[in-house]
LUMKOLFI-667516 format. One record per residue: x, y, z of N, C-alpha, C in turn. Coordinates in pm, 1 decimal, decimal comma, always signed. Each point is the difference from the previous one (the first is absolute). Layout:
BEGIN
X:Y:Z:X:Y:Z:X:Y:Z;
...
***
This chain:
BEGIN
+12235,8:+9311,0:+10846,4:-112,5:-64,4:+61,7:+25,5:-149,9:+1,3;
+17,0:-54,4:+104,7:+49,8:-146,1:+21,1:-143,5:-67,5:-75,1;
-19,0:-106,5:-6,9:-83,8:-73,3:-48,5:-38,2:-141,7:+100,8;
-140,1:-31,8:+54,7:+43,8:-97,4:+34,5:-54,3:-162,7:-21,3;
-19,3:-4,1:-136,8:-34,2:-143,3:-62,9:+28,0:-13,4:-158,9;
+144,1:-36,2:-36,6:+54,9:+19,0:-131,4:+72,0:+107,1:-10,4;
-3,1:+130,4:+51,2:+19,2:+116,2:-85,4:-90,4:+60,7:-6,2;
-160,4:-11,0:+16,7:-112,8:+74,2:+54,5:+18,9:+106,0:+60,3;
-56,4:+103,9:-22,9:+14,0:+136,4:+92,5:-65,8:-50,3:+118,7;
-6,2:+23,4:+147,7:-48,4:+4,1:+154,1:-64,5:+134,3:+28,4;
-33,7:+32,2:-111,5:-107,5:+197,3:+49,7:+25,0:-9,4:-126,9;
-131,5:+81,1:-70,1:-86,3:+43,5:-115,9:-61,0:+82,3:+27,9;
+43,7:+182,6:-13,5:-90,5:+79,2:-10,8:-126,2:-3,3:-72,5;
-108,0:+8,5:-25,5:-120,9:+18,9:-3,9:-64,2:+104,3:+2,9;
-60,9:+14,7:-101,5:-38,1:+164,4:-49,1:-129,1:-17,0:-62,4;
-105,2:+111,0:-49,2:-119,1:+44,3:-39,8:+36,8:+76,7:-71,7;
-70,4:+48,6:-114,0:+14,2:+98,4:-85,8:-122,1:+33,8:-92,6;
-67,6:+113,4:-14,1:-131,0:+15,6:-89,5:+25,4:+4,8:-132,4;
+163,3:+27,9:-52,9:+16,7:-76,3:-146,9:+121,0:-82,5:+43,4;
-35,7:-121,2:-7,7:+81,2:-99,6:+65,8:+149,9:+4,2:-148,5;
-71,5:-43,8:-145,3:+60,1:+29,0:-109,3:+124,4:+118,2:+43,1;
-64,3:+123,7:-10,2:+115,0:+148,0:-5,7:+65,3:-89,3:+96,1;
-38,7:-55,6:+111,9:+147,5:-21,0:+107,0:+87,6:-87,1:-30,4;
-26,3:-86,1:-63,7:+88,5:-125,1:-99,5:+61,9:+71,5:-72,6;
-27,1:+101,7:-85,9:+72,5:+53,3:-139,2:+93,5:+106,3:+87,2;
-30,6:+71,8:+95,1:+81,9:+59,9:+85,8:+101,1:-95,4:+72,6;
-28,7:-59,2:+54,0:+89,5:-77,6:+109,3:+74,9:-106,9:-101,9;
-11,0:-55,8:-94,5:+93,8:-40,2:-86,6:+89,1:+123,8:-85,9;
-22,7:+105,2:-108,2:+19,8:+66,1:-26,4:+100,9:+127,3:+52,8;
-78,1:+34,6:+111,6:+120,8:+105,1:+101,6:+115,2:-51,4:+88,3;
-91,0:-142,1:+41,4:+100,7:-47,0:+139,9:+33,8:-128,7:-9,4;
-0,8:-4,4:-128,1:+72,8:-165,7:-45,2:-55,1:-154,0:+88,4;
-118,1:+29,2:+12,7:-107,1:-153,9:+14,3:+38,0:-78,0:-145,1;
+3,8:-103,7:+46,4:-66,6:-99,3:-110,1:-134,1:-50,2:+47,4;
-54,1:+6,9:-143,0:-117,9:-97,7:+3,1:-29,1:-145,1:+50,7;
+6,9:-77,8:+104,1:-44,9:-131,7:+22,9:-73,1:-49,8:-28,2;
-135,1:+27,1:-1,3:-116,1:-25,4:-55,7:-145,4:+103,3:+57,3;
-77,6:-19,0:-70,7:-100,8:+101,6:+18,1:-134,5:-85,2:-31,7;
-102,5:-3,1:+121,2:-113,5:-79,6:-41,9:-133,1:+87,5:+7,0;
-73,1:-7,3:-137,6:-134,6:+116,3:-8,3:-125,7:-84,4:+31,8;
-103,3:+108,5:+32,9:-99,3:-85,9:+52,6:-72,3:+33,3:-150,0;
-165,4:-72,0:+18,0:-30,6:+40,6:-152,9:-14,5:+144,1:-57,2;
-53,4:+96,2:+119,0:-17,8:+116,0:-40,4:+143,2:+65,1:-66,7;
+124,5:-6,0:+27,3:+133,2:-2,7:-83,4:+79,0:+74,9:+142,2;
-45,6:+5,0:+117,2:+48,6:+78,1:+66,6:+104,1:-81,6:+80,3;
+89,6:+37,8:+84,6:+134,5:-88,7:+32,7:-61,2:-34,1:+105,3;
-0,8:-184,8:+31,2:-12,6:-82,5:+116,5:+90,5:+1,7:+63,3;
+127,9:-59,4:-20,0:+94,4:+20,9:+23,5:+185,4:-24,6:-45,5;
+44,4:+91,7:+35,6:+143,7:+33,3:-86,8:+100,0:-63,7:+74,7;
+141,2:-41,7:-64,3:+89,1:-23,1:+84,2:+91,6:+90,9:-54,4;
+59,9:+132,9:+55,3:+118,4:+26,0:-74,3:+158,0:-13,6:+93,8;
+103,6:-40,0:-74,0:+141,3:-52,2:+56,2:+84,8:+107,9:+9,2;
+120,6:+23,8:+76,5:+74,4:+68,8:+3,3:+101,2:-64,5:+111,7;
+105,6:-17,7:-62,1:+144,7:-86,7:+46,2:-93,1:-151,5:+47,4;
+49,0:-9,9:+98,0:-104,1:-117,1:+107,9:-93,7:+18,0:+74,3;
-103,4:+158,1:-74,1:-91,0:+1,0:+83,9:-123,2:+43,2:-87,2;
-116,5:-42,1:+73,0:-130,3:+13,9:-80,5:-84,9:+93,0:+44,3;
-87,8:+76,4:-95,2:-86,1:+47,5:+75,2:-134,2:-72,8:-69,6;
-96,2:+36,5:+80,2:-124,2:-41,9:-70,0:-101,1:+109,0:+12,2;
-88,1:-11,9:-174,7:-68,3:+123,3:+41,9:-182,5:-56,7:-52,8;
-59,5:+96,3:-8,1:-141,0:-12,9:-62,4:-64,1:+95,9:-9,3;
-152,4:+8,4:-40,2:-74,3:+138,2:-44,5:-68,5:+10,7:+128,8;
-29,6:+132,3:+55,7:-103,9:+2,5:+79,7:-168,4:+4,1:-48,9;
-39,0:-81,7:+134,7:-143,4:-17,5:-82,9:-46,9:-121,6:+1,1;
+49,8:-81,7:-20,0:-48,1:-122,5:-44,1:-60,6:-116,1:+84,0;
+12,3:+50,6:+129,4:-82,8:-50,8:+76,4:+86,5:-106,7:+63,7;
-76,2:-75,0:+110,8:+83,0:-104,4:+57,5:+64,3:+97,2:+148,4;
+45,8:-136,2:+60,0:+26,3:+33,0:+198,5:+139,6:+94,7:-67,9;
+74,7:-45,5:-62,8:+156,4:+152,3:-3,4:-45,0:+68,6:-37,8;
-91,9:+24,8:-113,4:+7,2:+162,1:-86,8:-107,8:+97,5:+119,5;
-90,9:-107,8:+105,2:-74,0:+71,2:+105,8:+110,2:+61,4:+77,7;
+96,6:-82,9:+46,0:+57,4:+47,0:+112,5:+102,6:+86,8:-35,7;
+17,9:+37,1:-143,1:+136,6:+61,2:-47,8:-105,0:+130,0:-57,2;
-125,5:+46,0:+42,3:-79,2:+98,6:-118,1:+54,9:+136,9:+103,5;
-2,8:+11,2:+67,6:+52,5:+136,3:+77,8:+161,1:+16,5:+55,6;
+50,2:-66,8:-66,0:+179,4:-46,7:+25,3:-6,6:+137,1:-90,7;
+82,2:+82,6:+64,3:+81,8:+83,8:-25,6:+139,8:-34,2:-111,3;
+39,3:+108,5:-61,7:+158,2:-43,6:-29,9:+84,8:-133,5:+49,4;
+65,6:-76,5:-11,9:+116,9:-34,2:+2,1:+103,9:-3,1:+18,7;
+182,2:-62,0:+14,6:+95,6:+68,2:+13,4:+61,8:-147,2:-30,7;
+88,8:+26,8:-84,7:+56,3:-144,5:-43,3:+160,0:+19,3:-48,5;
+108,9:-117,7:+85,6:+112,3:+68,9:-2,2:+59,4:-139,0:-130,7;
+83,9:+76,8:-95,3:+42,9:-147,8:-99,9:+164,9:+42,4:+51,2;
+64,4:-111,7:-5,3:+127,1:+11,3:-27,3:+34,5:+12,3:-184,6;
+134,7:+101,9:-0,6:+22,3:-7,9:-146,4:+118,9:+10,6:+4,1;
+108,6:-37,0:-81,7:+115,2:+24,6:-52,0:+85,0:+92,8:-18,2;
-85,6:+80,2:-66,9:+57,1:+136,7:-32,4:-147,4:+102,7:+0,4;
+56,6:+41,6:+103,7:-126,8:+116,5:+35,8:+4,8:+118,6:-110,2;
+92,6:+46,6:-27,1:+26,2:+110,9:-92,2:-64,6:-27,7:-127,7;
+27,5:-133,7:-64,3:-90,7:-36,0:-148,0:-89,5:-46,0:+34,3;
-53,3:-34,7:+59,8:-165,0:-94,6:+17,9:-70,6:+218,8:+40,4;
+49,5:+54,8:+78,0:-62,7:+145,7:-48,7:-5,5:+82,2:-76,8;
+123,1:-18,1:-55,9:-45,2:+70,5:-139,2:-74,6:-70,3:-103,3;
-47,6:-204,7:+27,9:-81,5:-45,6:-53,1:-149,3:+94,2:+36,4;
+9,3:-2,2:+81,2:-197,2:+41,2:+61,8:+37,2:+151,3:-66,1;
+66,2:+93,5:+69,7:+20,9:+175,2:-69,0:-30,7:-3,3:-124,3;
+29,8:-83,1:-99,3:-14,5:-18,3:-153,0:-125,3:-39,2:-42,1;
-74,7:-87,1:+122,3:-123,0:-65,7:-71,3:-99,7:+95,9:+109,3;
+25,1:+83,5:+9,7:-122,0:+122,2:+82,7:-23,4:-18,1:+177,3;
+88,1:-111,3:+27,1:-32,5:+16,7:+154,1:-8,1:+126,8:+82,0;
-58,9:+13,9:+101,1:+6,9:+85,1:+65,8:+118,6:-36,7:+138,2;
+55,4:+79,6:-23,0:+149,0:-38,5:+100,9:-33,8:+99,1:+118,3;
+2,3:-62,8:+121,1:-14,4:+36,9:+137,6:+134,7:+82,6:+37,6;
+119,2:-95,4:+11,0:+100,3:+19,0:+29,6:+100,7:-49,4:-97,7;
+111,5:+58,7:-26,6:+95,1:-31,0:-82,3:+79,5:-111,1:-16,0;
+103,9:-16,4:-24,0:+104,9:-166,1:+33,9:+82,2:+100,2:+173,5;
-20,6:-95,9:+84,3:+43,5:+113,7:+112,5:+86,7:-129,3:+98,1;
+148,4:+36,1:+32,8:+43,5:-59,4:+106,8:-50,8:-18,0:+114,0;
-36,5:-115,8:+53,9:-66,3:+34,2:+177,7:+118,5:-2,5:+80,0;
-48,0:-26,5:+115,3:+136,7:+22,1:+129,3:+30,3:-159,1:+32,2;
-132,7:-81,6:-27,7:+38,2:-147,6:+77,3:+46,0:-89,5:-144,4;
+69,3:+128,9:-155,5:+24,0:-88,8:-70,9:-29,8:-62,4:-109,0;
-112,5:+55,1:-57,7:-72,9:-16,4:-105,1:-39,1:+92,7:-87,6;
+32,4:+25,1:-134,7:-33,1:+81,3:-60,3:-149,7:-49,6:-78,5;
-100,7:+110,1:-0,7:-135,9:-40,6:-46,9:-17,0:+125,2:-28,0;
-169,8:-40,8:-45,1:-91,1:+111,7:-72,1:-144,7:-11,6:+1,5;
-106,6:+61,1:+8,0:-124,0:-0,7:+30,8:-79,7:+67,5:-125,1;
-70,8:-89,9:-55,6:-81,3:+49,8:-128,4:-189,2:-29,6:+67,0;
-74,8:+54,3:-72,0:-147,3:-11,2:+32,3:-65,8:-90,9:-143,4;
-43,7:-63,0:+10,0:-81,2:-116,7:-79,2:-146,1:+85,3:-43,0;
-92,7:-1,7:-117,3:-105,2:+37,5:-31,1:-89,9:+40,4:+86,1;
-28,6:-128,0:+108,3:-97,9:+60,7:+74,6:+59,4:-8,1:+149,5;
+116,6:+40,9:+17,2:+27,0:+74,8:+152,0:+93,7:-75,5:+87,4;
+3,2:-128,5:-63,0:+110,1:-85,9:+95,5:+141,0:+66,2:-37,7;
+91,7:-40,8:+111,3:+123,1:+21,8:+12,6:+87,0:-66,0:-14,7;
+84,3:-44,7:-88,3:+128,0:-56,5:-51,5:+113,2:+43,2:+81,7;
+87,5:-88,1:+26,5:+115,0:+72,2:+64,3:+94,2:-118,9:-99,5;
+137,8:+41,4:-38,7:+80,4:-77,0:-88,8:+112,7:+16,4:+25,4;
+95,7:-135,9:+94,2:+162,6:+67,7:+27,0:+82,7:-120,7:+12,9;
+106,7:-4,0:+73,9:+59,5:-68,7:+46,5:+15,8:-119,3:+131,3;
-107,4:+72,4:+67,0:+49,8:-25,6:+130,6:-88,0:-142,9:-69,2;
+19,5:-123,5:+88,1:-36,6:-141,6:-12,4:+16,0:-49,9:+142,1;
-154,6:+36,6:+82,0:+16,4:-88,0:+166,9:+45,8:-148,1:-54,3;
+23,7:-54,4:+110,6:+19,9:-187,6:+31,6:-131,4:+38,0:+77,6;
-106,1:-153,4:-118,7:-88,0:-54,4:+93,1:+83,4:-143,1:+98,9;
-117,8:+10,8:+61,5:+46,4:-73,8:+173,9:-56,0:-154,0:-120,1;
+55,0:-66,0:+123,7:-43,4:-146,1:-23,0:-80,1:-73,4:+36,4;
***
């Protein structure tokens, strides 16, 4: 994911979740996020998360909490979010080990990329491989 001010990611998936928590302890835990930071509102529920992976971020939060995104994100369906990784084979048997639910296996494609498709707590779709587009300029 090119970056385009410092090293900044240029796209940040963005996500909802009704235990925002389980998806942090999952998405660090199975699929090797780091923690960036995580900001709670007073009730203790997640405002909002940053979690990292290579040069790219996602951002997440609890559903619920009101405000113009969590309105316009309350009937958003699933997700589908592609990370580049290194080694597809160990980053899956990372998630297989920590209870993911695996879609699809570590699988060669035709245009070149070997990946894999796991399901997240509440329904989004992970995809984890090789392939790495060039963003445009």
């Amino acid at each position: 994911m090119a970056g385009n001010d410092g090293g900044r990611p240029g796209i940040c998936p963005t996500l909802r979740y009704a235990d925002a928590r389980a998806a942090i302890r999952q998405l660090t835990e199975a699929f090797g996020f780091t923690e960036i930071a995580v900001y709670e509102d007073r009730d203790g529920s997640v405002a909002h998360a940053e979690l990292g992976q290579g040069d790219g971020v996602v951002m997440l939060g609890s559903k619920g909490r009101g405000g113009r995104f969590d309105e316009a994100m309350k009937n958003a369906g699933p997700a589908g979010v592609y990370v580049v990784v290194a080694d597809v084979d160990a980053h899956h048997r990372r998630a297989a080990e920590h209870g993911a639910e695996i879609l699809m296996p570590p699988t060669d494609q035709g245009y070149g990329s070997r990946d894999y498709m796991a399901r997240d707590l509440e329904g989004n779709v992970w995809s984890f491989g090789t392939y790495a587009p060039e963003a445009g300029g």
